[in-house]
N, C-alpha and C positions, 0 to 999 in steps of 0.2 A: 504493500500500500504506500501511496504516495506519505513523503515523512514534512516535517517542519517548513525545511526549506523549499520544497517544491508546493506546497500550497501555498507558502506567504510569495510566490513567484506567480503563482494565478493570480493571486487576488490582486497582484500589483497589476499585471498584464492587461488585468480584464478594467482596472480604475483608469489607466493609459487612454486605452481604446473609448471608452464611454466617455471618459470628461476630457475627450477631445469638442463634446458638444458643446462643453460651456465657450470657448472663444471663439466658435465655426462663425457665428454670426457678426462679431467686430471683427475677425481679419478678412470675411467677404465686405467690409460695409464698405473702402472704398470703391471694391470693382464695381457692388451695385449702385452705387451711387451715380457713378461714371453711364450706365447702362440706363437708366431710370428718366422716365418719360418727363418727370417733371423734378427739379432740383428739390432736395432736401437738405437741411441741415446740418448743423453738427450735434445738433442739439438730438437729433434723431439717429441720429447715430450712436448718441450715448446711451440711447436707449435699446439698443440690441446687446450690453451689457450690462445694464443696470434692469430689465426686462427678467435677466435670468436671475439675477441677484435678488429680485424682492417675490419670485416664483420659489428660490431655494428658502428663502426665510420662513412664508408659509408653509412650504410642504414642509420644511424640517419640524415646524410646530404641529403640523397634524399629522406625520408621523409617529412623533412621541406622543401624541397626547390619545392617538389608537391604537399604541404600542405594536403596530402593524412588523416590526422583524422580531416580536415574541409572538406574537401568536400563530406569525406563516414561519416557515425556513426561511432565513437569510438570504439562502442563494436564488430561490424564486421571488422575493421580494425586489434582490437587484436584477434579475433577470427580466420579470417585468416594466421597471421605471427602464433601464439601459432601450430596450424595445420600445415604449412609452414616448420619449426622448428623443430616439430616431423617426419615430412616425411626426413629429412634432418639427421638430428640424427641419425633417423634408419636405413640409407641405411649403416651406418659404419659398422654394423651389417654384410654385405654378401661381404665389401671388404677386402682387402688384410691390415695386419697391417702394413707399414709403406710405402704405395702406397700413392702419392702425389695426388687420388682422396679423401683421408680419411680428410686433410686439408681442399679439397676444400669444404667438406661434415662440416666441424665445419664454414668456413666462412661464407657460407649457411645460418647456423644456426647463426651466430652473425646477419648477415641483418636481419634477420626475428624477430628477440630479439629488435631489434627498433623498430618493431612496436609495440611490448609488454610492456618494462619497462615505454617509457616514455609515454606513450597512457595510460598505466595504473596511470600516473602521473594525466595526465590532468583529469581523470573521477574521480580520487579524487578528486582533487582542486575544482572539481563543488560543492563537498559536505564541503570547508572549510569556518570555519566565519574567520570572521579578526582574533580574539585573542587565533586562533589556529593552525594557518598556519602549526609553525616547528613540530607541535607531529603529523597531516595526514602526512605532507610530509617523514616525519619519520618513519611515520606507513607505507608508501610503501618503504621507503629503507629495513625496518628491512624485510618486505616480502621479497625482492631483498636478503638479507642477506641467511634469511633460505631458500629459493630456492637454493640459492648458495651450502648453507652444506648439500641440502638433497643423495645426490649422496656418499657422504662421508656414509655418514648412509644406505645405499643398500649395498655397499660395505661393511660394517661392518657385516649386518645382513646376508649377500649375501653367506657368505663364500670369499670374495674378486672375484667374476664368474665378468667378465666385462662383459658379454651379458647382466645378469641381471642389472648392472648398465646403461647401456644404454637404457636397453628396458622399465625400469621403468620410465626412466626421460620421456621418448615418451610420453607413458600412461599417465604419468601424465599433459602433454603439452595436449593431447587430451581433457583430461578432464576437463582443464583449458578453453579452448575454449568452452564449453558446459557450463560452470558456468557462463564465463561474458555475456552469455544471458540474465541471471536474474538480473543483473546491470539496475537500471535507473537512467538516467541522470539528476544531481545535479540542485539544483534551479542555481546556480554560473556557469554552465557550457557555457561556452560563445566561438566563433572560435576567435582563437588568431591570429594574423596577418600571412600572408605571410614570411618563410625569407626568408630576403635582403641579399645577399652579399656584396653589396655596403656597408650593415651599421655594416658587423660583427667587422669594425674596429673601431667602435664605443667602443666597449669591451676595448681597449687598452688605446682610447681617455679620457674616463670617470677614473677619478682618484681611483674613489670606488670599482668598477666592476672590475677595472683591477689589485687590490690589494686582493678582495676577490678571485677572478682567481688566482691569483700565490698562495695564502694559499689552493686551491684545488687543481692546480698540486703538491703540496709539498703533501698534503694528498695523491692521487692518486698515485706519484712515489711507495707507500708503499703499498696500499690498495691492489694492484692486484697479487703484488708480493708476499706478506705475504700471501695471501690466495691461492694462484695455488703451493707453495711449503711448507706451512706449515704440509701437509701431511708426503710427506718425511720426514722431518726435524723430526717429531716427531717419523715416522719408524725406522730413521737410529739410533736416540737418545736411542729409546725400546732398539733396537738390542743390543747398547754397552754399554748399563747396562748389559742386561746378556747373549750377542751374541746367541739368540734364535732369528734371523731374522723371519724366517716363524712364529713362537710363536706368536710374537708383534705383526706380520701385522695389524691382525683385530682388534688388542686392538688401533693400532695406529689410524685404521680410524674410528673407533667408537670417539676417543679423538679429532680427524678433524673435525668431524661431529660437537662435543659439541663446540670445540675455535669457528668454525666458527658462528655458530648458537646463540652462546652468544649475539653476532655480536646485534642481532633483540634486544634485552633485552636495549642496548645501545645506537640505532637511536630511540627507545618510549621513555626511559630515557631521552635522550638528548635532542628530540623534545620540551616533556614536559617543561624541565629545560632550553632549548633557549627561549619560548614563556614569562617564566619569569624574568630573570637574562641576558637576551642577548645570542646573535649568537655569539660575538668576544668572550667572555667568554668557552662560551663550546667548541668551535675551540679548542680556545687555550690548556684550561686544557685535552682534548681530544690526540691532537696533540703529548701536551709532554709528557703525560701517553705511548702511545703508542711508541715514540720515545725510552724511556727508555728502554720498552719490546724489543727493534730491539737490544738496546745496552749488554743487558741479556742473550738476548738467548745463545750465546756463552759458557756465562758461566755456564747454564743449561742443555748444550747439556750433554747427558749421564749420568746425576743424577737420581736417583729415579723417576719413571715413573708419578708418582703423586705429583714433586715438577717441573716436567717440564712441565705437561699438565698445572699444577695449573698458572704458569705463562703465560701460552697460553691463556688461559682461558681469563687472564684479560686485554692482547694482543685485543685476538679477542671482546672485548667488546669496549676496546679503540679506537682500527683503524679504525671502520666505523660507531662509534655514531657522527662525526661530519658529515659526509657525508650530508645529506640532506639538514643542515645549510648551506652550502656554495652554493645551489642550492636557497634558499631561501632569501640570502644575494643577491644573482646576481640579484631576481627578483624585491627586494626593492629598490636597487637602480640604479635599469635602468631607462634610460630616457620612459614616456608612448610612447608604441606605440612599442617598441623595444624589449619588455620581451621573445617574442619567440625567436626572434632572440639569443639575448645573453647567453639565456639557452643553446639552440644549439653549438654558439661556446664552450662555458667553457667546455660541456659535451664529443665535441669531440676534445679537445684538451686534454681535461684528458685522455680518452680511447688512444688515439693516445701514450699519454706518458708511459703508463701501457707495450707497445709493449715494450719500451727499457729495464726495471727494469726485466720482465718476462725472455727475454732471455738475461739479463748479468747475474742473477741470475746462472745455469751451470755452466758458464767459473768461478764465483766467489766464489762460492761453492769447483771447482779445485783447484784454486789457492789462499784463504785462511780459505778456511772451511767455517762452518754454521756461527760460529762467527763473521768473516771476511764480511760474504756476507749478511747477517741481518745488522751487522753495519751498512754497507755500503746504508741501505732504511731508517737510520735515519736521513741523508742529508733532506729526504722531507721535513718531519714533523717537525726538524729544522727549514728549510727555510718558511715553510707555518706559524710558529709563528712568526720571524718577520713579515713578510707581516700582517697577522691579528692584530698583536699591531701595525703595523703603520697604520692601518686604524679603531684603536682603540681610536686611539688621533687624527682623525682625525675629521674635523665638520660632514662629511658625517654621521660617526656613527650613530648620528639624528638619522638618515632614517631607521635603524636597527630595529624590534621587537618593535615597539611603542616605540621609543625611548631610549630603554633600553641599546642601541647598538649590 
């Protein structure tokens, strides 16, 4: 029978494949845009990412609240949303570009992406020991990661065709659901409670949980935003080096492809290095690697196309290697009994906040340029290191990674 490591290599395989859905629709939005009988905005564009984001937030809540991966198998839960997701996806395919059905066609696809990412969380965690916890849970953010950039990468190799970037993300969602068949469930695979909305306030009550919370909306303010417009940022950058707009394009999303996809290289990294040296630790150095990158980009914009990727590069490796740590932090020190619970709120309080950053991102782009409008996502990642050094010095810390904090 298949053992440890070849299940937690499906379930990675199969998060790849499916949450390629969440960016199919921002790295097609310049081609359809280009294609589209009547001009659209930017502002509508930020809503083929922020579309999925506030579809992931509800379905994550009516997930948990019908505790639908306890009462079905896990694997046919993601098996169905992965399916769900691609039918969803694909119908963008026969509508009109900027018809208010094309939205509700990515919201669609956010609900259905809850039953994927964090369902693919929990079939992990049946396969983790104690003194491994942050590299699995790491090993499905970095999946989350490269699913993220794979669309960037169709698009590269596409000719920029949005049909093909759409229609491969499907396929690939199909496919994904055909592989978590072969998933068996972990010796640790256990149904986690019910949630309570009575006790989400719990999250705020708890001095630890509600400090490691504010270090992941500070991460988050940045996460979503830096990834749904670092495409652009690096198109417009090609361009005014050497005003060959169309030239750059594809080199730009082949370069989106690589920042984002770094990404996975970063949450294994970091796992690894949280399980040893602490969660507050890599937050932190995480946090203000990437914060720096937001304060950069400005002055990157338009330099040589290989000293602006190169600092994207180590951007996208910064911005979402802590991610899973602060998922793993909220589970250490929640009260027993409440760990589904509070995974829930942080998860959609984060998603929830990614809607603001996503569309101020336009109007800030308007009114102070790339510079201006990346500065202005280093407020997170600021605010998320205080928050995790004050609950560095704090006794809580304990509870952190065997101690380590």
């Amino acid at each position: 029978m298949p053992g440890k490591a070849t299940n937690l290599a499906l379930i990675t395989a199969a998060q790849v494949l499916a949450l390629s859905l969440w960016f199919s629709g921002t790295a097609a939005g310049p081609g359809m845009a280009r294609d589209a009988t009547a001009a659209v905005g930017a502002s509508f564009q930020a809503l083929l990412t922020s579309g999925v984001q506030a579809g992931f937030v509800l379905g994550t809540l009516a997930s948990a609240a019908f505790a639908l991966p306890d009462r079905h198998d896990p694997r046919q839960v993601f098996a169905v949303a992965a399916l769900l997701g691609a039918a969803a996806n694909a119908t963008i395919l026969v509508l009109p570009f900027g018809h208010e059905a094309v939205i509700a066609a990515r919201f669609v696809t956010g609900a259905a992406l809850a039953g994927v990412y964090p369902v693919g969380m929990k079939l992990a965690a049946g396969w983790a020991d104690r003194g491994d916890t942050g590299f699995v849970v790491g090993l499905l953010v970095g999946g989350l990661t490269l699913g993220s950039a794979s669309p960037h990468l169709v698009n590269a190799l596409g000719g920029l065709d949005w049909q093909a970037t759409l229609g491969a993300a499907s396929l690939a969602a199909i496919a994904a659901a055909g592989l978590i068949g072969l998933v068996r469930l972990g010796p640790r695979h256990v149904s986690a409670p019910p949630f309570e909305f009575t006790a989400a306030l719990s999250l705020w009550r708890n001095r630890g949980t509600r400090l490691a919370t504010l270090g992941y909306l500070g991460h988050m303010w940045e996460l979503y935003a830096m990834w749904a417009w670092v495409g652009l940022y690096l198109a417009a950058s090609f361009a005014a080096w050497r005003g060959e707009a169309q030239a750059r394009a594809e080199e730009a999303a082949l370069a989106a492809f690589a920042v984002i996809a770094a990404g996975a290289v970063g949450c294994i990294g970091a796992g690894l290095l949280a399980d040893r040296v602490g969660r507050i630790r890599v937050t932190v150095w995480a946090m203000a690697a990437s914060g720096a990158c937001c304060l950069l980009a400005g002055f990157a914009f338009g330099l040589h196309p290989m000293l602006t990727t190169a600092l994207c590069l180590v951007w996208g490796v910064a911005v979402v290697a802590d991610s899973a740590q602060f998922s793993a932090s909220v589970a250490e020190l929640s009260e027993p009994g409440l760990t589904g619970t509070m995974l829930t709120v942080q998860t959609c309080l984060g998603f929830a906040l990614t809607l603001v950053t996503i569309h101020l991102m336009p109007a800030l782009v308007a009114g102070a340029g790339w510079g201006g409008a990346f500065g202005a996502l280093a407020i997170g990642p600021a605010l998320g290191c205080a928050a995790m050094l004050r609950l560095r010095y704090s006794p809580m810390a304990k509870q952190l990674a065997g101690g380590r904090g």
